[in-house]
KEGUKOL-756987 format. One record per atom (N, C-alpha, C): residue in three letters; x, y, z. Coordinates in steps of 0.05 Angstrom, whole numbers, plus 5000, padded with zeros to 4 digits. Each point is the difference from the previous one (the first is absolute). Last residue first. Layout:
# residues N
ALAXYZ
...
END
This chain:
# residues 263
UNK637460672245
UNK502250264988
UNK502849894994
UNK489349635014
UNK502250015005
UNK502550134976
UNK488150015036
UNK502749944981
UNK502349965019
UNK488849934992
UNK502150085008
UNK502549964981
UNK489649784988
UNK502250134979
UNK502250155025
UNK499449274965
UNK497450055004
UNK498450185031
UNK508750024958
UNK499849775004
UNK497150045018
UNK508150434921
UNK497350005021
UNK499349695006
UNK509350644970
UNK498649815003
UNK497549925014
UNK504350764977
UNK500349994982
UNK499149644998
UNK494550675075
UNK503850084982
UNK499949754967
UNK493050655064
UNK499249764986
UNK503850064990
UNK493650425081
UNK503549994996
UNK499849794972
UNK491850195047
UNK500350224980
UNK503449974999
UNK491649235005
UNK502350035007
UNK501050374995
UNK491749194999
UNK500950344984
UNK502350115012
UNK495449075019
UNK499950094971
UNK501550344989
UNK500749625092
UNK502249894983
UNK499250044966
UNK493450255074
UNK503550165005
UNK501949954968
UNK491249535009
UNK500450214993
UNK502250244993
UNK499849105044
UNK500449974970
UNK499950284989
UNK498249955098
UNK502949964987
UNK500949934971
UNK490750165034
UNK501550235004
UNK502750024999
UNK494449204999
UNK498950134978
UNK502050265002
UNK501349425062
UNK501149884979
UNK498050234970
UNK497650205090
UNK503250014996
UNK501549894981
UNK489849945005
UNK501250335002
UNK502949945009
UNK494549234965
UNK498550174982
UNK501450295022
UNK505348984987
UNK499450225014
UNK498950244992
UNK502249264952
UNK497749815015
UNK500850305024
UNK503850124915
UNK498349834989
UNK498249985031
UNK507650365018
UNK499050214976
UNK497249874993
UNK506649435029
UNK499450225023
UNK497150204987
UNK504949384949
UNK498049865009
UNK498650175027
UNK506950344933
UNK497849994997
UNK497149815021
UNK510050185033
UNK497750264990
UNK497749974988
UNK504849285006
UNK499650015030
UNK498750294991
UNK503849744929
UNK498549835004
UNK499250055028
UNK508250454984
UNK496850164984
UNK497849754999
UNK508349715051
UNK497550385010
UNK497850054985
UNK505549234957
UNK497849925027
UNK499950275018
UNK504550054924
UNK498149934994
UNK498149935020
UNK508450315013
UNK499050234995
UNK497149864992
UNK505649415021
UNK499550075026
UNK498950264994
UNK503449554924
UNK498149875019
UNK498450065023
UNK507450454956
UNK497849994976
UNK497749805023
UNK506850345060
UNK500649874981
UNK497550054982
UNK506750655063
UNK497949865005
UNK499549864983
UNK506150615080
UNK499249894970
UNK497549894996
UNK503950925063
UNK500749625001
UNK499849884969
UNK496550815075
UNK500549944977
UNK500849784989
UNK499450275090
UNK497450074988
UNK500049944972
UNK508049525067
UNK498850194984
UNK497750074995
UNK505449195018
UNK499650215016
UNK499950235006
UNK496349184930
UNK502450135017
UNK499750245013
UNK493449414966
UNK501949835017
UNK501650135004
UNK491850374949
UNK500950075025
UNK501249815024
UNK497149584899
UNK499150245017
UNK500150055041
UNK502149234928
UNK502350195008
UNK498350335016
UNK495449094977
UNK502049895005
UNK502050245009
UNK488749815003
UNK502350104990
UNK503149895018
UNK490549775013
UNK501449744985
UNK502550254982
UNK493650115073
UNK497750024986
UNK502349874967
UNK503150105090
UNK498149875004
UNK498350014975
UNK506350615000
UNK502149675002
UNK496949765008
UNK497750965012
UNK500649924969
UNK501749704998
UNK498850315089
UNK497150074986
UNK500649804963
UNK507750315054
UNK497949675014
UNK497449974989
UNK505650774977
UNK501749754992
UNK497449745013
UNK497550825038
UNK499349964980
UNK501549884982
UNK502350115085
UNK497249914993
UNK499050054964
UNK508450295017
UNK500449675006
UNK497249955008
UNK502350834975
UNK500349934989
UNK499849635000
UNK494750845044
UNK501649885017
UNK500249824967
UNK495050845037
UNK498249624993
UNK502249865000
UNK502350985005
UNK498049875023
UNK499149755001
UNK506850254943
UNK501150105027
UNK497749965029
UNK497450024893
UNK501649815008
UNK501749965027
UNK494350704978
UNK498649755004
UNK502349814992
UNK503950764990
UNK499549995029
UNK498449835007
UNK503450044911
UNK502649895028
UNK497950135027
UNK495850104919
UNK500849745010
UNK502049935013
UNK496950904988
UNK499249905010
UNK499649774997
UNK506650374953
UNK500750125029
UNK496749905022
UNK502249854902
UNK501849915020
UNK499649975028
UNK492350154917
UNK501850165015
UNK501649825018
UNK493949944921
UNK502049745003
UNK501750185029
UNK491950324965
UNK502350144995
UNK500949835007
UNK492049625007
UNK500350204990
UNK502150134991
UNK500049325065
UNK500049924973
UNK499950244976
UNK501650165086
UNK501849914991
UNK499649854980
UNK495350695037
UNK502950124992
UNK500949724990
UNK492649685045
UNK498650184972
UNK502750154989
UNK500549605079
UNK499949764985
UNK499350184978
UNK501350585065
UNK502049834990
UNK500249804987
UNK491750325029
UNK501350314987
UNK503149794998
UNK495049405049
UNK498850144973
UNK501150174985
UNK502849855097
UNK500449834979
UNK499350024972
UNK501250945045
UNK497749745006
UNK502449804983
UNK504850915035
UNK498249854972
UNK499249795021
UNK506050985032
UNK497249775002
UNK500049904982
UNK509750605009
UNK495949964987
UNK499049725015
UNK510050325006
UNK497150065025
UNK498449884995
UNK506850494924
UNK499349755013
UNK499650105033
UNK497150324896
UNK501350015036
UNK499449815017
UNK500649894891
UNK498449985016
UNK501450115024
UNK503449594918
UNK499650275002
UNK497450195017
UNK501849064993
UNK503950045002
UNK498950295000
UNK493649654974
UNK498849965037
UNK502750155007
UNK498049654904
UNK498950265001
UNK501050035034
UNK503549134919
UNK498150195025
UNK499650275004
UNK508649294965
UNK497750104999
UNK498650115017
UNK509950085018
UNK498949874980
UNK497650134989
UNK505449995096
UNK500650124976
UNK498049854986
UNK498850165106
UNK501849854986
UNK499550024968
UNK496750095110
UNK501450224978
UNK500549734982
UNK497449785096
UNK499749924982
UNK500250174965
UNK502650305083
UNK500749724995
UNK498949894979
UNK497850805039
UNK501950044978
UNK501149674990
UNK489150065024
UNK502650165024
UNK502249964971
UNK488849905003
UNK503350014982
UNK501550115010
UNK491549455055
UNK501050294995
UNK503449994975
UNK489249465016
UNK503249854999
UNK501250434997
UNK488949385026
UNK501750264993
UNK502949954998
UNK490349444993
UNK501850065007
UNK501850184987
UNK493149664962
UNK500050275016
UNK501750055011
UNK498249064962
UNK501350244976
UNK500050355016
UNK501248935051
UNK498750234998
UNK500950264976
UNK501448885019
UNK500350244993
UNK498450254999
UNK497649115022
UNK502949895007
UNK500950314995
UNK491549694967
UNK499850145030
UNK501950075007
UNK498249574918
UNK499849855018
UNK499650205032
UNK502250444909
UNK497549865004
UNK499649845022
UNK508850354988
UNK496950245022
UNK498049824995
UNK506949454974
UNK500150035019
UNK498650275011
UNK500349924909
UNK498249755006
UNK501150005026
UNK504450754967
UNK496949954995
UNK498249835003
UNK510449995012
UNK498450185022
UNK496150054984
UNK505849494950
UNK500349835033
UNK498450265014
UNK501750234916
UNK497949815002
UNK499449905027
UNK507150624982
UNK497350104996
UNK497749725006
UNK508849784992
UNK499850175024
UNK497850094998
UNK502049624918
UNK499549795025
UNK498550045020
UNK503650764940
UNK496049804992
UNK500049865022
UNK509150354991
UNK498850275019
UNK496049814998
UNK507349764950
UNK500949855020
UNK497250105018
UNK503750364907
UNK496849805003
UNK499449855033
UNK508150704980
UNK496650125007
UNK498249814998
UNK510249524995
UNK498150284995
UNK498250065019
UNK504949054981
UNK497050134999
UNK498950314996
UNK508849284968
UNK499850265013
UNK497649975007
UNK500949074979
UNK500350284980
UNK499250245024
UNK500148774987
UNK500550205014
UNK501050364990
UNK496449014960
UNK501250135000
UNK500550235017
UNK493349314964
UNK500649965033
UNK502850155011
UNK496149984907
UNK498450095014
UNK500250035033
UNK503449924898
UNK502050065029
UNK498250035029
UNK493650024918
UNK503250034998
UNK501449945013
UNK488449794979
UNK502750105023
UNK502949964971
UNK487749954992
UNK503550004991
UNK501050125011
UNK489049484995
UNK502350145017
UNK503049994988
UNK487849834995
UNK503449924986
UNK502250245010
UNK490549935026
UNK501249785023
UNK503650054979
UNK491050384970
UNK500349754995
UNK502549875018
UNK496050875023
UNK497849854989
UNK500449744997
UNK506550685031
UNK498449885018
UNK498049794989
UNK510150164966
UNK496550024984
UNK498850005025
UNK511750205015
UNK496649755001
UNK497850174990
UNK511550185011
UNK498349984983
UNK497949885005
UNK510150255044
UNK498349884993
UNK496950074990
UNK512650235003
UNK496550094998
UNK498049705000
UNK511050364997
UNK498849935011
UNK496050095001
UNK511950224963
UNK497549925002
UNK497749845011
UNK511450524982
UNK498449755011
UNK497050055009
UNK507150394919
UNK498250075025
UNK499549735010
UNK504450034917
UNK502349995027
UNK498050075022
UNK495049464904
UNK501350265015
UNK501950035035
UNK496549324931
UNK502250094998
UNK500550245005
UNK492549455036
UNK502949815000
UNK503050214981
UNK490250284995
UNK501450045029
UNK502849874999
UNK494749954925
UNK502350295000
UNK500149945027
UNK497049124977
UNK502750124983
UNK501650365008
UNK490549595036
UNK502249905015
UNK502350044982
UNK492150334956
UNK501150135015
UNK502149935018
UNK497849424929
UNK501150284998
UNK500750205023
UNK494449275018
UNK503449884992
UNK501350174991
UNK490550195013
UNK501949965023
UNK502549845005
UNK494650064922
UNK500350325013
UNK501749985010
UNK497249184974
UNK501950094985
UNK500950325009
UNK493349525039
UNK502149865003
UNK502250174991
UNK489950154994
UNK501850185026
UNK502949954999
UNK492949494957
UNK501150234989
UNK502450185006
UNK497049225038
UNK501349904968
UNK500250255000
UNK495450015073
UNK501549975005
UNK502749994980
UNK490250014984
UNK501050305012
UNK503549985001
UNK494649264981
UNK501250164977
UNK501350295013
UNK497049505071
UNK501849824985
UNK499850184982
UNK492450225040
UNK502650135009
UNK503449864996
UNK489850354956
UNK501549674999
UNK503150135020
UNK490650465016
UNK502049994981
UNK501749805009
UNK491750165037
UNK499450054975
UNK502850064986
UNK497949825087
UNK497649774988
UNK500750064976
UNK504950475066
UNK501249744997
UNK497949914978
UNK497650865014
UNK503150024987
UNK499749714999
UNK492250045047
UNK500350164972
UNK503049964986
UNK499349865095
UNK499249804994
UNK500050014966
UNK501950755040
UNK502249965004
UNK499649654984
UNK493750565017
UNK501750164979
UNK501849754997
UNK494849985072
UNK498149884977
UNK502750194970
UNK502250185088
UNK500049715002
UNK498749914968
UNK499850875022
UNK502949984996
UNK500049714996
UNK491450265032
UNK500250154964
UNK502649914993
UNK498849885090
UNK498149794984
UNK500250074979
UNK506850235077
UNK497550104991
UNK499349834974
UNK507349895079
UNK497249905004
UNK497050234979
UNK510249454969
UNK497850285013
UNK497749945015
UNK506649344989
UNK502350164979
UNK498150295016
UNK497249035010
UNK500550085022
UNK502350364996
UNK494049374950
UNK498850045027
UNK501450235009
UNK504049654918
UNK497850164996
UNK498550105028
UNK509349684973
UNK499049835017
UNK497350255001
UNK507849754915
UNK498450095022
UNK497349965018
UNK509549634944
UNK496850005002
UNK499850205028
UNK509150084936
UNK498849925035
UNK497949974999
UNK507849904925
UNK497450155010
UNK497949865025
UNK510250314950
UNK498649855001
UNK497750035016
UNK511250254964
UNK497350015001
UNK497649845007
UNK511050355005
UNK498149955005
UNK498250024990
UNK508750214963
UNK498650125010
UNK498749815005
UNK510049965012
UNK498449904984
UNK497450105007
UNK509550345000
UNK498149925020
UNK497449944982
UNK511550234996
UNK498049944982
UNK498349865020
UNK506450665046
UNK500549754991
UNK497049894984
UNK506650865049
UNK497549934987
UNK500849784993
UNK502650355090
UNK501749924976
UNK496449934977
UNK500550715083
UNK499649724998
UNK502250064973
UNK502350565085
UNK500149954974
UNK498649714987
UNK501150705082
UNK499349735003
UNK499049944970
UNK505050735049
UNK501749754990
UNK499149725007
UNK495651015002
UNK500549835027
UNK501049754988
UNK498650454932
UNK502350315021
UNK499749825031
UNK495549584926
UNK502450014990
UNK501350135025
UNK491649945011
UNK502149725006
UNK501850104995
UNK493550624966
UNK501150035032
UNK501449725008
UNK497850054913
UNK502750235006
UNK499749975021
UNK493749474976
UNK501649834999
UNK502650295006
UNK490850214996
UNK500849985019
UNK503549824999
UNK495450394925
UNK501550265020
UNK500349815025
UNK495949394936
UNK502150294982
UNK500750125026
UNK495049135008
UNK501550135023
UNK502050324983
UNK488849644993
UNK503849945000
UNK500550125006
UNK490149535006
UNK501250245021
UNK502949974980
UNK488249845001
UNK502549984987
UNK502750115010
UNK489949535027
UNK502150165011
UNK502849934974
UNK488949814995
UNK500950005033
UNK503150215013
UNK492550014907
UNK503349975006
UNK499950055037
UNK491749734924
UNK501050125031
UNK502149994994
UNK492849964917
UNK502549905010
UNK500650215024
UNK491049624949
UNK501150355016
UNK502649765007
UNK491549824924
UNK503449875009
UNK501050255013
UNK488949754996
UNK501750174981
UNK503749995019
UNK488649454977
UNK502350085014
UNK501950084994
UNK489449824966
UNK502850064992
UNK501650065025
END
């Protein structure tokens, strides 16, 4: 017997982020968007390198008709493309089964506030660059006043001076989504190495503007968390210790995203 685990790679809207356009007079216009669907075979070799995930995965395709799947799914997902289309929010999300490959986007190549989800990318780039050697997590970074700054986090109430490791700030910042130590690993790794990183790996809006913050699309949120899991999957202590981070979060807001957020 094999048993149906549905993955969500990345759901993201824009409810609260579309007010921050509004006040930077970048207003979309809603316009009826047709939902996507459809289904990606998967490439079994090469998805894990663990054998129980592979043989699951072979299990899901051998044993359900994935055409009726599809008949069923139809009519849902014409309803649901109806309440997006008449709501004034502008929306955006994409949707994938790891098992069976079937996949649903919205607006997907849509561009949207990013928030606090912006803060994963940045995390990721610096975890698969220590794996390589390229980063040292010991290294030390001092919180001078410059970097201060309002919001989330715990560090804004910190003296400033303090010592932290790379580590101890990658941990404030998924952990407590804290501000104030992703602006200083962002101040040390550098926004445009890591634009080059992710634009290589097929994102379109993450960290083009000139900014730590910026935007981002349903797509380009799909391909971090796909790059997380395959991290996660083929690195047994930095990719194992960054899923960790990200399974337990202690800032959990009103949108999660496996499980960071955005505010």
């Amino acid at each position: 017997m094999c048993y149906t685990i549905i993955g969500i790679i990345q759901i993201s809207t824009g409810y609260e982020q579309i007010l921050l356009m509004q006040e930077q007079e970048m207003i979309y216009e809603q316009e009826p968007t047709n939902i996507n669907y459809y289904y990606e075979k998967i490439d079994f070799d090469n998805i894990t390198g663990d054998m129980a995930i592979k043989n699951l995965f072979k299990c899901y395709q051998e044993n359900n008709d994935l055409d009726n799947v599809y008949k069923e799914l139809a009519e849902q997902i014409l309803e649901l493309e109806k309440i997006y289309n008449k709501n004034n929010k502008h929306f955006a999300f994409l949707y994938q089964d790891l098992f069976s490959g079937f996949t649903v986007s919205y607006n997907a190549d849509s561009p949207i506030f990013a928030a606090s989800t912006i803060k994963a990318p940045a995390m990721i780039y610096i975890y698969e660059n220590a794996s390589l050697g390229q980063i040292d997590l010991n290294e030390t970074l001092k919180y001078t006043s410059k970097y201060y700054t309002g919001g989330t986090g715990i560090l804004k109430n910190k003296e400033i001076n303090t010592i932290y490791t790379i580590e101890e700030l990658l941990q404030y910042t998924i952990y407590d989504s804290d501000n104030v130590a992703y602006r200083m690993l962002m101040d040390r790794f550098g926004r445009e190495n890591m634009l080059k990183f992710w634009q290589n790996k097929g994102t379109k809006e993450i960290f083009t503007q000139n900014t730590i913050w910026g935007y981002i699309t349903a797509n380009d949120a799909a391909i971090y968390m796909r790059e997380l899991y395959d991290f996660y999957t083929q690195n047994e202590i930095y990719g194992k210790k960054l899923m960790e981070h990200f399974a337990e979060p202690h800032n959990v807001g009103e949108i999660p995203d496996a499980n960071g957020i955005g505010e």
